[in-house]
C-alpha positions as CSV (number, residue, x, y, z in Angstrom):
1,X,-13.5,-7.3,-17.1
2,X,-13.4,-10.5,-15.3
3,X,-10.6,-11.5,-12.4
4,X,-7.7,-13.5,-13.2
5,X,-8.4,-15.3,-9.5
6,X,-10.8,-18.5,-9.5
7,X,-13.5,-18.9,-6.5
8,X,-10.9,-21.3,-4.4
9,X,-8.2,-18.2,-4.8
10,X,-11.0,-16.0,-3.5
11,X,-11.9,-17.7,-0.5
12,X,-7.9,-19.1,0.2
13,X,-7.2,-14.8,0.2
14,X,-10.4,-14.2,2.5
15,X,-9.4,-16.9,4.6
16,X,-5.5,-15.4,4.6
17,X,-6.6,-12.1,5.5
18,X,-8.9,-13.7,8.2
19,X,-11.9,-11.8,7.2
20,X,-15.0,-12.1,10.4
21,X,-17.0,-14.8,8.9
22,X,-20.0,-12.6,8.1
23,X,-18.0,-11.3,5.0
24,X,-17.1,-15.3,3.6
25,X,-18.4,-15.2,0.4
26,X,-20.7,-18.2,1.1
27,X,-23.1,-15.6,3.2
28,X,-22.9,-13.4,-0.1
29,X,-22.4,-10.0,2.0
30,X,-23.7,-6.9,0.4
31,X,-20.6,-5.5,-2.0
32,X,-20.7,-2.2,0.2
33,X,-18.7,0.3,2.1
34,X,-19.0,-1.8,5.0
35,X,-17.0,-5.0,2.9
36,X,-14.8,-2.9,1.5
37,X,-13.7,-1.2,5.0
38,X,-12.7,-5.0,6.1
39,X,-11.0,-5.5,3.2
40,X,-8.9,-2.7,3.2
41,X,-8.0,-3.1,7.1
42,X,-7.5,-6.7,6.7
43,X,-5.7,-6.9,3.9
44,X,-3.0,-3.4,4.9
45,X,-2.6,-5.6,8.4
46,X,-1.5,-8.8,6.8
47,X,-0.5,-7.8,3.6
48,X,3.2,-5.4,4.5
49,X,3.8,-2.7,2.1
50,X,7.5,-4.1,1.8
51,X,10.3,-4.0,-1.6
52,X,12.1,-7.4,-0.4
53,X,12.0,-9.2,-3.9
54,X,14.3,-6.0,-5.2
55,X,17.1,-6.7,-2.6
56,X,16.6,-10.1,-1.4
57,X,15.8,-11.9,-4.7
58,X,18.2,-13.9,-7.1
59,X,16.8,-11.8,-10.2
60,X,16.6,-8.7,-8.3
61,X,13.3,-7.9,-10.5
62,X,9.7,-7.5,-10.0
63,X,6.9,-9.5,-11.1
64,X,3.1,-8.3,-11.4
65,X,1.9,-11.3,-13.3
66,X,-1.3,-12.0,-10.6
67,X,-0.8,-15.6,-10.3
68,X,3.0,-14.9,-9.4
69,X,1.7,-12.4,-7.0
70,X,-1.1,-14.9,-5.6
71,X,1.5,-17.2,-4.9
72,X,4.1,-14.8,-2.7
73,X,1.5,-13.3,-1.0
74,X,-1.3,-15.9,-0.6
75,X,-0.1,-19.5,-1.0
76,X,3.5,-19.7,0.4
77,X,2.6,-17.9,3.9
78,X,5.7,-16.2,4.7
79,X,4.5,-12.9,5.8
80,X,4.9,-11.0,2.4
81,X,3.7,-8.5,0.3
82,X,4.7,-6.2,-2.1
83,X,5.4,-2.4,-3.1
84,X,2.8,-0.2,-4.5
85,X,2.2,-1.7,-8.3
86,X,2.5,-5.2,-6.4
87,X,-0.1,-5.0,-3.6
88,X,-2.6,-2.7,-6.0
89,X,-2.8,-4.5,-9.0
90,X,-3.0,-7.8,-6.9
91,X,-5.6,-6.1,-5.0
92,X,-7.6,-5.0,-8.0
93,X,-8.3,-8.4,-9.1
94,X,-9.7,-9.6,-5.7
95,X,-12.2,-6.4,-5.7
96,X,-13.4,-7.1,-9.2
97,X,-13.4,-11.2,-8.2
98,X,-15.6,-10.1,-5.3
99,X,-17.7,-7.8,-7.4
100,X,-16.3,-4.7,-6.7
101,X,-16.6,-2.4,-9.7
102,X,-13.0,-1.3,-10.0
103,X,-9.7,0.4,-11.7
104,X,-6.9,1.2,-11.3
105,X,-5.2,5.1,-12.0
106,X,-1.6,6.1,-12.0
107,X,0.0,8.5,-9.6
108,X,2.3,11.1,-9.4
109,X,4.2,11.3,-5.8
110,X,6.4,13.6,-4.0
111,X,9.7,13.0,-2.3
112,X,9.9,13.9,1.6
113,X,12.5,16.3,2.5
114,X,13.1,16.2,6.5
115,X,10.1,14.2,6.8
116,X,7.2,16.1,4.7
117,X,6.6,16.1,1.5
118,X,8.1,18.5,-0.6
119,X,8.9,20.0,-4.3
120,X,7.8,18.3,-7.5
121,X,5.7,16.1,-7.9
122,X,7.5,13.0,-10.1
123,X,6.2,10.9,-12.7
124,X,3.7,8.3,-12.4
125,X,5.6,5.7,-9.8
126,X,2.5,4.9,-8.0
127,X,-1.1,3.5,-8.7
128,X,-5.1,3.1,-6.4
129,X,-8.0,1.5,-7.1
130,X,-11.1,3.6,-7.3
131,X,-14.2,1.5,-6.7
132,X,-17.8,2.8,-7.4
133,X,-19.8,1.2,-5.1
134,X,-24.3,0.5,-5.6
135,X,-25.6,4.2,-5.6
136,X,-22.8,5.8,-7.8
137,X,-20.3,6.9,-4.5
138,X,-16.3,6.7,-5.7
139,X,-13.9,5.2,-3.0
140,X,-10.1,5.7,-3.2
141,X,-8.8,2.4,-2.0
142,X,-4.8,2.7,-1.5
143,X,-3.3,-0.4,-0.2
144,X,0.2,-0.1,-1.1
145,X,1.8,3.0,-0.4
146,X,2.9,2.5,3.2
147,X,3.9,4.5,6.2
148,X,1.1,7.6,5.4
149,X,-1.4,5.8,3.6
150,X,-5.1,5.7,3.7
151,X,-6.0,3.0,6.7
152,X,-9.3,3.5,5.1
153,X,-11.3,3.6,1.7
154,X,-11.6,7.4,1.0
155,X,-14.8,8.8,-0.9
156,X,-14.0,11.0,-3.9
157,X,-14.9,13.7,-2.5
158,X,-13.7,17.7,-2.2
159,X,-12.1,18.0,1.7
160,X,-14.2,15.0,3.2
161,X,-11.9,15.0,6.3
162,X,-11.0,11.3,7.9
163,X,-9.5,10.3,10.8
164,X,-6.9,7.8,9.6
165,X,-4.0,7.0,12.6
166,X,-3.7,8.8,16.3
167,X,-4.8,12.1,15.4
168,X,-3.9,12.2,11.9
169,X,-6.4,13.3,8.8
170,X,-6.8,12.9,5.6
171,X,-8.3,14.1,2.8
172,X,-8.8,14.8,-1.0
173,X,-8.7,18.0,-2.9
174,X,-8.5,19.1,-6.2
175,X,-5.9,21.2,-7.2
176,X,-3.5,22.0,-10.2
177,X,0.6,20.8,-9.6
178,X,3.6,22.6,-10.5
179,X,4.5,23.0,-14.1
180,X,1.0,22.1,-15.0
181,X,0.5,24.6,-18.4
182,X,-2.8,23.8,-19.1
183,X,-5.1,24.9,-15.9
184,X,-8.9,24.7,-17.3
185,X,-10.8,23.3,-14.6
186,X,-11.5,20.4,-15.8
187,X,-7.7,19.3,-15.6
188,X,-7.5,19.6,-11.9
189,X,-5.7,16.8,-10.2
190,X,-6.9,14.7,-6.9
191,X,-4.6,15.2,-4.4
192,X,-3.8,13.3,-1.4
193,X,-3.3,15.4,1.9
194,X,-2.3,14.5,5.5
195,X,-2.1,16.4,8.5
196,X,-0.9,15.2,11.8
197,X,-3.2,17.3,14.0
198,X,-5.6,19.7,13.3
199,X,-3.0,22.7,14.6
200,X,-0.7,21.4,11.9
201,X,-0.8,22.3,7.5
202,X,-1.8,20.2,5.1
203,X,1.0,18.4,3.6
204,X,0.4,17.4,-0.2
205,X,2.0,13.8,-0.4
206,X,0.1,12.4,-4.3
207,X,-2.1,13.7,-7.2
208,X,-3.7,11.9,-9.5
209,X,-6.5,11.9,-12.0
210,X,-9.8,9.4,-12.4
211,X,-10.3,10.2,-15.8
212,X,-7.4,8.0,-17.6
213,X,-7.7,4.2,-16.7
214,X,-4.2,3.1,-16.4
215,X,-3.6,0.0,-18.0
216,X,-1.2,-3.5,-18.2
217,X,1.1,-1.9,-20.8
218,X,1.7,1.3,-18.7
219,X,2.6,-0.4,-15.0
220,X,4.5,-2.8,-17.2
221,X,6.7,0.2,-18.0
222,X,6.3,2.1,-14.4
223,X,7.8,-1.2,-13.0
224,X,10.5,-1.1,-14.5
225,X,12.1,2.1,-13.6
226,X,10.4,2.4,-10.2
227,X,12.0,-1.5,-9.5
228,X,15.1,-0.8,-11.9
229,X,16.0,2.6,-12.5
230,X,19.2,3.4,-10.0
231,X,17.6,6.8,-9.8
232,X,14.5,5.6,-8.2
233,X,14.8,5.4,-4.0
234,X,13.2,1.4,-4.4
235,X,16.5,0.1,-5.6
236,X,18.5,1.7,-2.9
237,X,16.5,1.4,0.1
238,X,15.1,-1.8,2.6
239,X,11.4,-0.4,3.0
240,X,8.6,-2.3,5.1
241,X,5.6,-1.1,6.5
242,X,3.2,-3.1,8.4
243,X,-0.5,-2.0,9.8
244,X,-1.7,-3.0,13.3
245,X,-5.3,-4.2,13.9
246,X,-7.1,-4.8,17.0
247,X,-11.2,-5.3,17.7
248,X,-13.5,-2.2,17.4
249,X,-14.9,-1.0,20.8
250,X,-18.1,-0.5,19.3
251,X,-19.2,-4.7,19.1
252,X,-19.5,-4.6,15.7
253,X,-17.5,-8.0,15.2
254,X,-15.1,-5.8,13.0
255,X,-11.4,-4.4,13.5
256,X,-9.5,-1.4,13.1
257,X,-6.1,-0.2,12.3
258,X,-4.2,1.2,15.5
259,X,-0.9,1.5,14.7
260,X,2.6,1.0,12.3
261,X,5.7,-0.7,12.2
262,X,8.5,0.0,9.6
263,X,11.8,-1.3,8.7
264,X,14.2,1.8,6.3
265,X,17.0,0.0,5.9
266,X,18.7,-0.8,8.8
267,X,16.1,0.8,11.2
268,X,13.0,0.0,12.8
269,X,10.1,2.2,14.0
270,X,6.7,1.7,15.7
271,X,4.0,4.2,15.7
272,X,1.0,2.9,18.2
273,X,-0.9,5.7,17.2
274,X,1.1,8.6,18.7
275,X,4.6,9.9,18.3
276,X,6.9,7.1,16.0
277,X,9.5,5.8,17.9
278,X,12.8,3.9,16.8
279,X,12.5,0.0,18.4
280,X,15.8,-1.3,17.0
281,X,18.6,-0.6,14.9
282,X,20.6,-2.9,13.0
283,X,23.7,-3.3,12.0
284,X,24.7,-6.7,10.0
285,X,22.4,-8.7,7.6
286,X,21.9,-11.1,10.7
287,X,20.4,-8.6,12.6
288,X,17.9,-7.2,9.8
289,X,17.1,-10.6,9.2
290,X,16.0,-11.4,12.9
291,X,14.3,-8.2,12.8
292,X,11.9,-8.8,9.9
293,X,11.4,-12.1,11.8
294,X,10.8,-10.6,15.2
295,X,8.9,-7.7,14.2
296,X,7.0,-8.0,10.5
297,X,6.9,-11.9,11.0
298,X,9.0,-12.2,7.4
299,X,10.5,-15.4,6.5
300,X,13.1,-14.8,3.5
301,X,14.3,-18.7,2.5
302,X,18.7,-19.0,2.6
303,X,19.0,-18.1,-1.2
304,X,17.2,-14.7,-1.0
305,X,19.3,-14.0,2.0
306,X,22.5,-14.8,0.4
307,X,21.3,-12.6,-2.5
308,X,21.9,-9.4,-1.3
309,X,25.7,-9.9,-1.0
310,X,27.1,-7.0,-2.3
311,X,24.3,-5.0,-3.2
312,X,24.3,-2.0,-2.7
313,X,21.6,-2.1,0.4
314,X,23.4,-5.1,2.3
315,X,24.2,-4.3,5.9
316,X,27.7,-4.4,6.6
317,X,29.2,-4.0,10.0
């Protein structure tokens, strides 16, 4: 299936993600692992995992049409992005404009309790991209799940270890989840695990499965409880994430994520690739709002400021 996005979106998104020059579609670079490593660090460093449009919007709603996307992403340069349904289905139709073979699949997270990811595993509130590159290899390609996401495509591949930040790993097992009744093998999930060193467990963080191509019709209806739903932890919490790149050592021309900054409601972290660290906490809405400016480079215009006036996520000193 064809991309939504004309040529002149393509190259005004390569251009916005300031993609080395070797990858510019005019030198017609090989659609390989090497392409699709840029993208993803380019992309997760200027593309924030962030749920603005749910508490600083008039309508309080969000939109995955792709050319609404383009626009608040691409075309109005503000700095912003998008939660997970946002940045991944956008994403998707730049691979497959690009010629990445590519779809997306719908996954089941867990909530963190002090920190790790614990208990159930929810309903589908999340979605990847899985590309198949030239020679059959899978990649996992995550761009929008934020603070312990993949800074990396990752093959689909039983426990191929990757270093992703500082001295965390990931990797990808297969596994059954709790409740599951039927447990042929076949049926195993994909699950996403972290680890912050290698003296530390495994913690289980997503599962999902490549065999069911999720489709329009079923993020229409994910988006509207993850965005709506007063259950779901979107609509009652400020969350921003955004990746750090810096120049590989290795003169390859290419970069690298380093690091993390994040903004949970009223608080902001840094992680430069060791231990996260709180760098300011704020208080009023005039604070946050110099924050996202100071620290995530986020513009949000007077009327989506004034929007969050008595919602239930507005800063009030």
């Amino acid at each position: 299936m064809a991309s939504v996005y004309t040529r002149r979106q393509l190259d005004q998104f390569l251009s916005h993600i300031s993609i080395p020059e070797k990858y510019c579609l005019d030198h017609d670079p090989p659609r390989d692992l090497a392409f699709l490593t840029a993208l993803h660090t380019h992309i997760l460093a200027t593309v924030p995992y962030e749920n603005m449009t749910i508490h600083y919007s008039k309508t309080h709603t969000i939109s995955l049409d792709p050319q609404v996307l383009f626009q608040k992403i691409v075309v109005d340069h503000r700095g912003r992005g998008g939660y997970c349904m946002e940045n991944s289905l956008f994403y998707n139709q730049i691979l497959r404009g690009l010629g990445f073979r590519a779809y997306t699949v719908g996954v089941r997270i867990r909530h963190r309790t002090d920190g790790i990811p614990q208990g159930e595993y929810i309903g589908w509130v999340h979605i990847v991209n899985i590309v198949t590159l030239l020679g059959g290899t899978r990649w996992v390609v995550d761009v929008g799940f934020g603070g312990d996401g993949a800074t990396k495509p990752l093959p689909l591949v039983e426990g191929h270890v990757t270093r992703n930040i500082g001295t965390q790993d990931i990797r990808l097992t297969q596994d059954f989840i709790p409740g599951q009744t039927e447990q042929s093998p076949e049926r195993k999930f994909w699950i996403y695990q972290y680890r912050n060193s290698t003296e530390q467990p495994w913690n289980s963080f997503y599962a999902f499965s490549e065999m069911v191509e999720f489709l329009p019709a079923d993020f229409a209806i994910m988006n509207w409880y993850t965005g709506s739903h007063p259950e779901s932890f979107q609509t009652f919490t400020v969350l921003m994430v955004k990746f750090l790149r810096r120049p590989k050592d290795d003169g390859s021309g290419d970069d690298e994520i380093y690091g993390k900054r994040m903004l949970v409601n009223g608080t902001v972290k840094e992680n430069l690739g060791g231990k996260t660290k709180i760098v300011q906490e704020c208080r009023t809405e005039a604070e946050r709002i110099k924050a996202l400016k100071a620290w995530f480079d986020i513009d949000l215009t007077d009327e989506e400021q004034q929007s969050i006036r008595g919602w239930v996520t507005e800063l009030v000193s």
